[in-house]
C-alpha positions, 0 to 999 in steps of 0.5 A: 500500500505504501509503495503504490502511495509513493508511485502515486505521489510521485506521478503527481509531483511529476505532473506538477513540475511539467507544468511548471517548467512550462508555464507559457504552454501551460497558460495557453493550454489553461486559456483554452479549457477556462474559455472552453468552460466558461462558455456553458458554464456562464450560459447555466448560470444566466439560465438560474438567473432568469428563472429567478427572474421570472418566479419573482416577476410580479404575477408569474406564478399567482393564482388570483381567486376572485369571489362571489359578490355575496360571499359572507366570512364564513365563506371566506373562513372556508376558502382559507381552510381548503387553501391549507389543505389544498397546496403547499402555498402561500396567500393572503386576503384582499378586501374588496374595500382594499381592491377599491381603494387601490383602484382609486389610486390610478391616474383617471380612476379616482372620478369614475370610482366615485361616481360608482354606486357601489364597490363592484370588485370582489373578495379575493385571495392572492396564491403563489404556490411553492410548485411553480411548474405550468402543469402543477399551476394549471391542475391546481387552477381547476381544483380551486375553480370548483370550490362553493363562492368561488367565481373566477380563477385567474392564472396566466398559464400561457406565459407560465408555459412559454417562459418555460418552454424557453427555459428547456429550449435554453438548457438544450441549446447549452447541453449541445454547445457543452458537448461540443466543447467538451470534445474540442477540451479533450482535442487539446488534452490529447494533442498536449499529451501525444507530443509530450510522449513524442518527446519523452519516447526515449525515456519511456523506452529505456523505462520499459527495458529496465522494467517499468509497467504501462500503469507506472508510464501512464501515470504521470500522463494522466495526472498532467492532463487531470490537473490541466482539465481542473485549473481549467475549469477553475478559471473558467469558475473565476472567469464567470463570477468576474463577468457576473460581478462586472454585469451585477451593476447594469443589471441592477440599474436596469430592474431600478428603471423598471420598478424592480430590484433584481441582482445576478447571483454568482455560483456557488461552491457546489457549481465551482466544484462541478466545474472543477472536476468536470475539467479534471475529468475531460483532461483526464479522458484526453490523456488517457485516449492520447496516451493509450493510442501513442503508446502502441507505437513502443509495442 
């Protein structure tokens, strides 16, 4: 156990000092996986963002229940009880006093309400569910259209679906372009890795005549290009909370404009980590392809 630690520890350190002893070839090649990461892993997180844009967006994900003009409190007690046993949801009650004097409130409306005889507008509960999906939102709409008082339900179920009908299109479009990259990632690990066996064939061959197995030769190959893939994808983390922070302000700035307070959220550890490994995976495929082809050669 100790001996293949020692292997182990000493593969790494190689690893580590061609890395060093190269620091150009090293910059460019991490430049190349940051860039190569960057790409879907921002498109991912803008994608977070515009969920949570769209859930806080005022009226997204609302159920408005719109009472009978002759709905009495008790009525109203027996809405708020099915309400706690229908969804996991939260709402609250808006008197139709309450509704008429916002009403009142808007430019040109102050007039005609006076002229009212009496307060047209109904009782209503204002439901924001904790399941959010357009199928939940929609069977729960029905549910509550069929409650006793109850006269109209109101749930832009249309909106709800395209917004995430865009979403799925967005993810799909990112899955694609990370495959892609993917493969031009593992390109680059490979192509690092083959010459570099070129110019160690002499070593590699004196290695085997003294005895040195494949997995004592591979090793080092494999933790160079493992460790590449991960300092990669941590750039390419960095790179993505630099572009977030310097895109927070505009963004800030123009929610303000709209009456709104929105800011970009930056990725957390578990998304710096996927990241991370998902680069030390793809390097270390690379190598492993690269070193397992140019080492055939020496057969």
């Amino acid at each position: 156990m100790n001996a293949w630690l020692s292997q182990h520890r000493a593969a790494l350190a190689s690893a580590f000092r061609r890395l060093w002893t190269t620091p150009l070839n090293t910059l460019l090649s991490l430049l190349v996986i940051g860039i190569a990461l960057t790409l879907p892993g921002f498109g991912y997180v803008l994608l977070d963002n515009l969920r949570d844009l769209g859930r806080s967006a005022s009226g997204v994900q609302q159920i408005s229940l719109f009472l009978q003009n002759d709905a009495s409190k008790k009525d109203i007690g027996d809405i708020e009880s099915r309400l706690k046993q229908a969804a996991n949801a939260q709402w609250r009650f808006v008197p139709k006093e309450e509704a008429l004097k916002r009403l009142q409130t808007n430019e040109g409306m102050a007039e005609i309400v006076a002229s009212l005889p009496r307060n047209p507008l109904p009782d209503a509960f204002i439901i924001e569910p904790a399941n959010s999906e357009p199928a939940a939102l929609e069977i729960l709409r029905q549910e509550i259209a069929a409650w006793p008082k109850v006269a109209h339900v109101q749930l832009d179920s249309a909106w709800v679906k395209r917004f995430d009908a865009f979403l799925k299109l967005g993810k799909l479009a990112l899955s694609m372009l990370a495959g892609i990259f993917a493969a031009g990632l593992v390109a680059v690990t490979f192509n690092t890795i083959r010459l570099q066996v070129m110019a160690q064939a002499a070593e590699i061959e004196v290695a085997r005549m003294i005895g040195a197995t494949d997995a004592f030769i591979r090793r080092p190959f494999y933790y160079f290009g493992a460790l590449q893939g991960a300092f990669g994808g941590l750039l390419a983390a960095l790179l993505v909370i630099g572009a977030l922070r310097l895109l927070g302000g505009p963004v800030g700035d123009l929610a303000a404009l709209y009456g709104g307070s929105f800011g970009l959220h930056s990725p957390g550890a578990g998304a710096i980590l996927l990241l991370t490994g998902s680069g030390a995976f793809l390097g270390w495929l690379g190598a492993q392809l690269s070193v397992s082809l140019s080492l055939r050669k020496f057969d």
